[in-house]
MARLOGU-557367 format. One record per residue: residue number from 1; residue in one letter; x, y, z of N, C-alpha, C, O in turn. Coordinates in Angstrom, 1 decimal. Example, Ala and Ser with C-alpha at 12.3 -4.5 7.8 and 13.67 -1.06 7.14 Angstrom:
   nr  rest     npx     npy     npz    capx    capy    capz     cpx     cpy     cpz     opx     opy     opz
    1     a    13.2    -5.7     7.8    12.3    -4.5     7.8    13.2    -3.3     7.8    14.2    -3.3     8.5
    2     s    12.8    -2.2     7.1    13.7    -1.1     7.1    12.9     0.0     7.9    13.4     1.1     8.0
//
This chain:
   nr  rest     npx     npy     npz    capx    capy    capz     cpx     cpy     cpz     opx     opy     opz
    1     x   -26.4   -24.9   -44.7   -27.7   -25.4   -44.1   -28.0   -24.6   -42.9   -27.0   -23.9   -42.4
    2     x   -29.1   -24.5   -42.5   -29.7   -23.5   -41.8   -31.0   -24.8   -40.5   -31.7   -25.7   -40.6
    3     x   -30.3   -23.9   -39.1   -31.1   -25.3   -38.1   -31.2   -24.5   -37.1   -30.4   -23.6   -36.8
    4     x   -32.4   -24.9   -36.7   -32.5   -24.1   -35.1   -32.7   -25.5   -34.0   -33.3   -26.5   -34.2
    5     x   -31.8   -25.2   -32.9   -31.7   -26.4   -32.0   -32.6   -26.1   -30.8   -32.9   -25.0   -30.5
    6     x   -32.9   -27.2   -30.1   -34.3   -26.6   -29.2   -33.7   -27.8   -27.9   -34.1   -28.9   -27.9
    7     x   -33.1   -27.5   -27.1   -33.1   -28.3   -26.2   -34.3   -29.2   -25.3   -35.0   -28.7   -24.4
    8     x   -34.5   -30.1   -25.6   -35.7   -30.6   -25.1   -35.6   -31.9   -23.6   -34.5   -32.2   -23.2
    9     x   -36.7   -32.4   -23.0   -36.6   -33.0   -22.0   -37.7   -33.9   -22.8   -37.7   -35.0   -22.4
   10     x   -38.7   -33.8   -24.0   -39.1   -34.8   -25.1   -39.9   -33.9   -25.9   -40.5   -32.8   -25.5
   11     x   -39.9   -34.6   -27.1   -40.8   -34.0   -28.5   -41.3   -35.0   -29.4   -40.9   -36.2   -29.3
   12     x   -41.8   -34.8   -29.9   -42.4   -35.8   -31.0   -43.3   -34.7   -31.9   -43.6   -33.5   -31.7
   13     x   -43.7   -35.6   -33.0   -43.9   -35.1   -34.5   -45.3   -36.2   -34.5   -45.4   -37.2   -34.0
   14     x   -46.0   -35.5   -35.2   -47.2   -35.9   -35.8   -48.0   -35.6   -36.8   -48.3   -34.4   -37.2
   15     x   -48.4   -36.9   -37.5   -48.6   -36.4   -39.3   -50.2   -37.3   -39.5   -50.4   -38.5   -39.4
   16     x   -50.8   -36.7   -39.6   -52.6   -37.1   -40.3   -52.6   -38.0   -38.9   -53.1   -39.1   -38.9
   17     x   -52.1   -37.4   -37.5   -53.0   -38.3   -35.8   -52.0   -39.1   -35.5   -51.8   -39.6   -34.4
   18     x   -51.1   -39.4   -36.7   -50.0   -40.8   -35.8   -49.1   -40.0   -35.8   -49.2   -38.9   -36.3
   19     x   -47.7   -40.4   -35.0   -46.6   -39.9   -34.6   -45.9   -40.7   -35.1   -46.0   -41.9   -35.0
   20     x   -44.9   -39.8   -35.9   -44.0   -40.1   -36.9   -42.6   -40.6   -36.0   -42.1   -41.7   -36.0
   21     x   -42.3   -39.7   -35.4   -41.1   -39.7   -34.6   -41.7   -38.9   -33.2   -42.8   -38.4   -33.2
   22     x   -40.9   -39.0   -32.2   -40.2   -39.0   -30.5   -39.7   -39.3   -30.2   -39.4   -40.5   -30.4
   23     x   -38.7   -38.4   -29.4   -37.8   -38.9   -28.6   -37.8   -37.8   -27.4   -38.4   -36.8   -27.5
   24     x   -37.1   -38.4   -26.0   -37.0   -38.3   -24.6   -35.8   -37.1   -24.8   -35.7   -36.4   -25.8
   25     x   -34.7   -36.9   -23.3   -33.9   -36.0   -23.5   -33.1   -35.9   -25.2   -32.9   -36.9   -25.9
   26     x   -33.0   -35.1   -25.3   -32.3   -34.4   -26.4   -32.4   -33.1   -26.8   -32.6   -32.1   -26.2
   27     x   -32.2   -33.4   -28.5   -32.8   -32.1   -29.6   -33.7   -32.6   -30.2   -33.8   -33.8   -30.4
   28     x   -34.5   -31.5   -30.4   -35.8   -31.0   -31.8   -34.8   -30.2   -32.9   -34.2   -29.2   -32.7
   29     x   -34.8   -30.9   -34.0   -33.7   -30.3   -34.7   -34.5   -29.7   -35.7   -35.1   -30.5   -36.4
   30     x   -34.6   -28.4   -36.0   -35.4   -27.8   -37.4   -34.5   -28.1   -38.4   -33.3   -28.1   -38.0
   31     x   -34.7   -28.2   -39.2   -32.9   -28.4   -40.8   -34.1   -27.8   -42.2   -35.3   -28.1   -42.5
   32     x   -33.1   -26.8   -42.6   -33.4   -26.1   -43.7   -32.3   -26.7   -44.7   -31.2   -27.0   -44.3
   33     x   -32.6   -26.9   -45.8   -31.3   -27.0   -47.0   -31.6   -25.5   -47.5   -32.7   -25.0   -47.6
   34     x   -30.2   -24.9   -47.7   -30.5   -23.7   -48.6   -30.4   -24.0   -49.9   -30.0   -25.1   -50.3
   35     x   -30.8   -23.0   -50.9   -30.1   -23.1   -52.5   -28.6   -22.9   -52.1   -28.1   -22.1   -51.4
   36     x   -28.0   -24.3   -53.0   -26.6   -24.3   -53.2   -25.6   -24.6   -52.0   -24.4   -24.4   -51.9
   37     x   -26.7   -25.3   -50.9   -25.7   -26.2   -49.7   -25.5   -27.5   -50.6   -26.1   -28.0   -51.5
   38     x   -24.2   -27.9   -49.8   -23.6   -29.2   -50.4   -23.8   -30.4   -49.4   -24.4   -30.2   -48.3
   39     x   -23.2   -31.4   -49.7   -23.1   -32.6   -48.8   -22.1   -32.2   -47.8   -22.1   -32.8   -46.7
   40     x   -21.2   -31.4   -48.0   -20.1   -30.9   -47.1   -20.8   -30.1   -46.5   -21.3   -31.2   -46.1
   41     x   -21.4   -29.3   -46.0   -22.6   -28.2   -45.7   -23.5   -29.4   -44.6   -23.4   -29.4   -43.3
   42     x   -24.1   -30.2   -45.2   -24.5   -31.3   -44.5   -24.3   -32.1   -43.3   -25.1   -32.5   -42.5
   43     x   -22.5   -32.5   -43.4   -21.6   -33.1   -42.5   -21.3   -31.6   -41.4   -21.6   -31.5   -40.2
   44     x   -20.8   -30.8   -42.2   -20.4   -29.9   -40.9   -21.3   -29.6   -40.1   -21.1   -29.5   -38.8
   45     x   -22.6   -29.6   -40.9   -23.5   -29.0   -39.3   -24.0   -30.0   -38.5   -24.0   -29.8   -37.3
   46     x   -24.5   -32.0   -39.1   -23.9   -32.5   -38.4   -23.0   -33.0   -37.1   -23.2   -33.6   -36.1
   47     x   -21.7   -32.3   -37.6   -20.7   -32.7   -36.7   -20.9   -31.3   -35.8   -20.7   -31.5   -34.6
   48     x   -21.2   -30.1   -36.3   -21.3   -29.4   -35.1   -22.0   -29.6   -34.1   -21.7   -29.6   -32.9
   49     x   -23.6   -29.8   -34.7   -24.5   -30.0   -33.6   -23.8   -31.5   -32.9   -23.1   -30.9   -32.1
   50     x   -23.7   -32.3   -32.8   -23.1   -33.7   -31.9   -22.3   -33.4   -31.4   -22.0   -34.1   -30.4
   51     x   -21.6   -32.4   -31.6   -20.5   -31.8   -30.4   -21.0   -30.4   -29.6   -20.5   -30.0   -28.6
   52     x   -22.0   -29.8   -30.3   -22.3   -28.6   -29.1   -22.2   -29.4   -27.9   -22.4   -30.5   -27.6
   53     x   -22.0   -28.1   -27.2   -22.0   -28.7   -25.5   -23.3   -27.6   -25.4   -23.1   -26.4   -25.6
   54     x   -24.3   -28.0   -25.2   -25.4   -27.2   -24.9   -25.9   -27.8   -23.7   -26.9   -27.2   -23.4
   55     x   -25.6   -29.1   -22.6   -26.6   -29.8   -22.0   -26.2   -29.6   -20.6   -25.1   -30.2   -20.5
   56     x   -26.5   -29.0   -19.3   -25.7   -29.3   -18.2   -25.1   -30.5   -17.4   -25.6   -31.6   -17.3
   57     x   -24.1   -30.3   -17.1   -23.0   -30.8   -16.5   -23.3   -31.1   -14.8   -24.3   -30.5   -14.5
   58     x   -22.6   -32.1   -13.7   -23.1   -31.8   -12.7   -22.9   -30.5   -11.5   -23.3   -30.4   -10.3
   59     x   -22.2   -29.9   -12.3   -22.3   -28.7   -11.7   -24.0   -27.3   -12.4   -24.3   -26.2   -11.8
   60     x   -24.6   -27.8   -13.5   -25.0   -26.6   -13.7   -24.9   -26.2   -15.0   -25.8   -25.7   -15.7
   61     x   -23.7   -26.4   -15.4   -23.1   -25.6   -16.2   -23.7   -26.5   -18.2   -24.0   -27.7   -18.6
   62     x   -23.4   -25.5   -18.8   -23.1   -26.2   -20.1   -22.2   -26.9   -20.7   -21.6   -26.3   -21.6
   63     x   -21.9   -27.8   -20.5   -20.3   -28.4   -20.7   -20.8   -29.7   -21.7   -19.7   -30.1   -22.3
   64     x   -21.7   -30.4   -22.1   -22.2   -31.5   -22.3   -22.8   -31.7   -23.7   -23.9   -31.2   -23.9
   65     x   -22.1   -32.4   -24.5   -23.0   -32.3   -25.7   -23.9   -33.7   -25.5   -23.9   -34.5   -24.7
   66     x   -24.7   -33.5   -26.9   -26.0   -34.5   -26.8   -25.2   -35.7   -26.6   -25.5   -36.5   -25.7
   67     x   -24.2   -36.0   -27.4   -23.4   -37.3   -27.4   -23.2   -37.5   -25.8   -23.9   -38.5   -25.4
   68     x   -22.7   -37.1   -25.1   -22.0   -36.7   -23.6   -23.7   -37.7   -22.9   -23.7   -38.9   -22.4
   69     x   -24.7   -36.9   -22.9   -25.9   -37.2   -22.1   -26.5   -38.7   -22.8   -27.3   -39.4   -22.2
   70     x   -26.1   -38.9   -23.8   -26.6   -40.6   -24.3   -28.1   -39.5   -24.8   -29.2   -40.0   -24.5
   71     x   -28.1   -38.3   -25.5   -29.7   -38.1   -26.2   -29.7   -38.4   -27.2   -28.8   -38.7   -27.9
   72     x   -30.8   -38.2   -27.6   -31.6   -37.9   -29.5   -31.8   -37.0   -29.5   -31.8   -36.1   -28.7
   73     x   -32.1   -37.2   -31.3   -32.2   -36.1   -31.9   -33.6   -36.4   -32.5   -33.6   -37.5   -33.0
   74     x   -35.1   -35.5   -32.7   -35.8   -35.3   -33.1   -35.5   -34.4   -34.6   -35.3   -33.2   -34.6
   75     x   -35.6   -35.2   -35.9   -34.9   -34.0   -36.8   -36.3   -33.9   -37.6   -37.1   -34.8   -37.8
   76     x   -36.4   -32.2   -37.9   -37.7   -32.1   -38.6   -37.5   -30.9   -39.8   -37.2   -29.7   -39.7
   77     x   -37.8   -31.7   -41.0   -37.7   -30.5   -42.0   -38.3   -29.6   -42.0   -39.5   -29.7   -41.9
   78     x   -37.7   -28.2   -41.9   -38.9   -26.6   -42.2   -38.0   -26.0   -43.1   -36.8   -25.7   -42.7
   79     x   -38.2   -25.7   -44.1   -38.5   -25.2   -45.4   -38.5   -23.1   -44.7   -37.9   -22.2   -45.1
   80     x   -39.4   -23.2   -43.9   -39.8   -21.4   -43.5   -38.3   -21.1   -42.7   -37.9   -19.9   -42.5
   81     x   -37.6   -21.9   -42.3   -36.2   -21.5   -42.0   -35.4   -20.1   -43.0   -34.7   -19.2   -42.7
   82     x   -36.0   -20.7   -44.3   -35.4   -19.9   -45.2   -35.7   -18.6   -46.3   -35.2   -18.1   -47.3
   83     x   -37.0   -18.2   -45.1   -38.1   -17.3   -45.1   -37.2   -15.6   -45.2   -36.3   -15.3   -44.5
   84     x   -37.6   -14.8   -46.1   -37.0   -13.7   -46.5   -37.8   -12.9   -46.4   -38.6   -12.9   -47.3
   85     x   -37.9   -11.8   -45.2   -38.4   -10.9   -44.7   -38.7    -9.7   -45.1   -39.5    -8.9   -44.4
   86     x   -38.1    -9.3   -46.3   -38.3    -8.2   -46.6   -39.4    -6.9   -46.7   -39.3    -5.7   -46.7
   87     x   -40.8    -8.2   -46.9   -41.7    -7.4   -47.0   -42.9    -7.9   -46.0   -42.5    -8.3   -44.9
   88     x   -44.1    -8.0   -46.2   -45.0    -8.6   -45.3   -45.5    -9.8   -45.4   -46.1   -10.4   -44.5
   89     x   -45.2   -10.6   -46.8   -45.2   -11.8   -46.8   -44.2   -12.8   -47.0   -44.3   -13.2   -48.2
   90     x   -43.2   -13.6   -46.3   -42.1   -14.2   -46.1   -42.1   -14.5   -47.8   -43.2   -14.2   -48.3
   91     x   -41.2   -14.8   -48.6   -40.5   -15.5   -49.4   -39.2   -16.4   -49.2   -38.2   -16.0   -48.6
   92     x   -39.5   -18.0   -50.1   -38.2   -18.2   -49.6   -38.0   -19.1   -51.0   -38.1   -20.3   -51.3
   93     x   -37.7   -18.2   -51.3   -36.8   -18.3   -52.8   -35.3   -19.0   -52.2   -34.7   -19.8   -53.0
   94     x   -34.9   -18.8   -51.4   -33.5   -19.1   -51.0   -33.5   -20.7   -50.4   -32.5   -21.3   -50.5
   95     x   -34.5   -21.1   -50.0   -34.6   -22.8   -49.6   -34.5   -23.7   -51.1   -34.9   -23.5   -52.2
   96     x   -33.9   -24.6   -50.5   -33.0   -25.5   -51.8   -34.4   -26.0   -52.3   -35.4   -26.0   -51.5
   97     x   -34.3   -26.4   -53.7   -35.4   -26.9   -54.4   -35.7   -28.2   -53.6   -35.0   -28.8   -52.9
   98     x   -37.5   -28.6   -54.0   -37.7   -29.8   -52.8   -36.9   -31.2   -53.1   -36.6   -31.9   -52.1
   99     x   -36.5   -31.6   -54.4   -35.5   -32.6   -54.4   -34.2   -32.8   -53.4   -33.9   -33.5   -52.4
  100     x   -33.8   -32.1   -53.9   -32.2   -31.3   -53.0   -32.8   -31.1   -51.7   -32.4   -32.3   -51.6
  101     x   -33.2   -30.9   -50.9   -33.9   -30.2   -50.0   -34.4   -31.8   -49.2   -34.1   -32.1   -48.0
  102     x   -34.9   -32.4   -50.0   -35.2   -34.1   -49.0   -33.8   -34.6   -49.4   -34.0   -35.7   -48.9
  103     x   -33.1   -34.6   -49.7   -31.6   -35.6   -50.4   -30.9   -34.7   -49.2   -30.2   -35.5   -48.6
  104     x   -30.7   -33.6   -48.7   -29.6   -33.0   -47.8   -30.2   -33.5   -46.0   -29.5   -33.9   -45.1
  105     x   -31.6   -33.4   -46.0   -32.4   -33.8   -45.0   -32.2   -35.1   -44.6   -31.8   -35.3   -43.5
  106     x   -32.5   -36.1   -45.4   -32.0   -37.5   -45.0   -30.2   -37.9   -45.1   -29.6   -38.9   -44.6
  107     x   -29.7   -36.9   -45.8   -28.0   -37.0   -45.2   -28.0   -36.8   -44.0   -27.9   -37.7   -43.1
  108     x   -28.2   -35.5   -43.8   -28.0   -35.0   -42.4   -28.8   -36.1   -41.5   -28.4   -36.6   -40.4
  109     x   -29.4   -36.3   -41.7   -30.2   -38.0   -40.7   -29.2   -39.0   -40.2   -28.8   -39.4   -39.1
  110     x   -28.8   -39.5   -41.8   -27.8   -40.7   -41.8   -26.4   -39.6   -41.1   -25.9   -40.1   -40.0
  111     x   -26.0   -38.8   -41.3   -25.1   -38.2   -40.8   -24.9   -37.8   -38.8   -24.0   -37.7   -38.0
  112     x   -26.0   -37.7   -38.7   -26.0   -37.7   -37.3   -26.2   -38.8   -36.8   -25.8   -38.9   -35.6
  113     x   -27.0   -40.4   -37.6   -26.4   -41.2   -36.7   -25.7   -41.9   -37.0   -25.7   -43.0   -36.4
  114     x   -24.6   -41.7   -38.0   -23.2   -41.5   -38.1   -22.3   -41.0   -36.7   -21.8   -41.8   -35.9
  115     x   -22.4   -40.1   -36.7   -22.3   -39.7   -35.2   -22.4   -40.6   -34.0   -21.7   -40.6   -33.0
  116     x   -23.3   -41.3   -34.4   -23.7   -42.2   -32.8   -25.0   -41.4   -32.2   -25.3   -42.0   -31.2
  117     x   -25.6   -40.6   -32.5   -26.9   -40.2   -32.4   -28.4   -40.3   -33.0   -28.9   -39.8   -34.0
  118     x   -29.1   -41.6   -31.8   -30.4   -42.0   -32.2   -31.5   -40.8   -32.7   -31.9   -39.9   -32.0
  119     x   -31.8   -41.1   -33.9   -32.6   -40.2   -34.4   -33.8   -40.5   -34.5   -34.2   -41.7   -34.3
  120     x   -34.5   -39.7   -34.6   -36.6   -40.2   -35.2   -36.4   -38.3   -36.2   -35.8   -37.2   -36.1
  121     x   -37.4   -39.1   -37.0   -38.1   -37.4   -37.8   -39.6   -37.9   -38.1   -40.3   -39.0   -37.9
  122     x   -39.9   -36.2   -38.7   -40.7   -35.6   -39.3   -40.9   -36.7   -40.5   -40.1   -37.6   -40.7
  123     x   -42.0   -36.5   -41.1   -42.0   -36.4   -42.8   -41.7   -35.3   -43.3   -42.2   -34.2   -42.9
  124     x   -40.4   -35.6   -44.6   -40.3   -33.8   -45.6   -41.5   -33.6   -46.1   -42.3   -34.4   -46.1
  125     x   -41.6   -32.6   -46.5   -43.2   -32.0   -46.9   -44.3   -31.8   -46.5   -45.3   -31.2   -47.0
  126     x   -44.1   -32.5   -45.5   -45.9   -33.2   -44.6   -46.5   -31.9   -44.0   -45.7   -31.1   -43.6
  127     x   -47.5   -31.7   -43.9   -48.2   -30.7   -42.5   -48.3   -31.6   -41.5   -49.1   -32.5   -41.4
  128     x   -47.0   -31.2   -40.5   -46.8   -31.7   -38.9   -47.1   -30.8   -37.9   -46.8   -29.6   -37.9
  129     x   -47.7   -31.5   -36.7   -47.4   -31.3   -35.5   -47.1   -31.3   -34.8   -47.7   -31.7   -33.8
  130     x   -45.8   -30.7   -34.6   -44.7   -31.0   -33.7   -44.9   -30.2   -32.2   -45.2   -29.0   -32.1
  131     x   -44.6   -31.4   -31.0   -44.6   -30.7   -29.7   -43.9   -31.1   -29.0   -43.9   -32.3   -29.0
  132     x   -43.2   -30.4   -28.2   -42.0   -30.1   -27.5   -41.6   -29.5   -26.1   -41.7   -28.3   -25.9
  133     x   -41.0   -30.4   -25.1   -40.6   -29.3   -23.9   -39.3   -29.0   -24.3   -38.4   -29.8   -24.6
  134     x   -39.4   -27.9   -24.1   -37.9   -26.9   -23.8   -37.6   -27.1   -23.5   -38.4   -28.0   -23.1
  135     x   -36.4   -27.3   -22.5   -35.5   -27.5   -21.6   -34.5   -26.6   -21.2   -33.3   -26.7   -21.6
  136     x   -35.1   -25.5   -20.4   -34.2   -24.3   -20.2   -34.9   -23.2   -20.2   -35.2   -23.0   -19.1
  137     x   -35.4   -22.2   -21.2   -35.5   -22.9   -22.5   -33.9   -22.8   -23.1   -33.3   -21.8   -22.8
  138     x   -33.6   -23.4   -23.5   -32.4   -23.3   -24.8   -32.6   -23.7   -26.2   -32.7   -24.9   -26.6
  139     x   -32.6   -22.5   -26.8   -32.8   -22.8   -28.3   -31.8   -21.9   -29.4   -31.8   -20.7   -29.3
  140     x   -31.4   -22.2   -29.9   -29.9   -21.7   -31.2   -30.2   -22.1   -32.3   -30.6   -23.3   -32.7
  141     x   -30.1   -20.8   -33.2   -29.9   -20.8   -34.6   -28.4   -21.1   -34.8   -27.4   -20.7   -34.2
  142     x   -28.6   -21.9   -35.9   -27.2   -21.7   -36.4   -27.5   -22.2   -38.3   -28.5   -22.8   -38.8
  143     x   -26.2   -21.5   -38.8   -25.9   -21.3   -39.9   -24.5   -21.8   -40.7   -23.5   -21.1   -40.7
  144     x   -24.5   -23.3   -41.5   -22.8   -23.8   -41.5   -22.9   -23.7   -43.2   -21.9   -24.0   -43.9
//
């Protein structure tokens, strides 16, 4: 699975004027399913992101994962995570089919607040609005 983490101070999602989800300090979590991520695939990036320490400490420093600060997580399906650059028009043949693809998305949901982390999302599929302060900025790809 494929996620870009966006440290935020709040974000929220909006679908046809209402807002789907928001949340205050935390993450805006992008989540791609690829072709051929598993439910194991799922949990690990889960468990990674609830333990990054990405959030300052009272010194400054990065020491603090979302868990650590009592944040959420804003999680929002993008599909273009899985965008293949080769030529001038992205392909993404490589993003898990859309079944698979909402079935890994709402694991990873239930799996983070598994975790102990309050979540809100997106709708899968929807054309959303998503807006967001940075916080930092700090933002990370990652790949599990």
């Amino acid at each position: 699975m494929r996620a870009v983490l966006q440290r935020v101070s709040r974000a929220s999602v909006t679908v046809d004027g209402q807002v789907t989800g928001e949340i205050g300090p935390g993450l805006l979590i992008l989540v791609c399913a690829m072709e051929g991520d598993t439910d194991e695939k799922a949990a690990q990036l889960a468990a990674k992101v609830a333990k990054m320490r990405i959030f300052k400490d009272d010194q400054g420093k990065m020491n603090l994962s979302i868990r650590d600060i009592g944040g959420s997580a804003l999680i929002v399906s993008q599909f273009t995570l899985a965008a293949d650059l080769r030529g001038n028009r992205p392909g993404f043949s490589t993003a898990a089919k859309p079944e698979e693809g909402r079935r890994l998305y709402e694991l990873f949901t239930r799996l983070m607040q598994d975790e102990g982390i309050p979540t809100a999302n997106g709708i899968f599929g929807a054309d959303m609005d998503v807006s967001l302060n940075n916080d930092g900025p700090v933002t990370i790809w990652m790949d599990v």
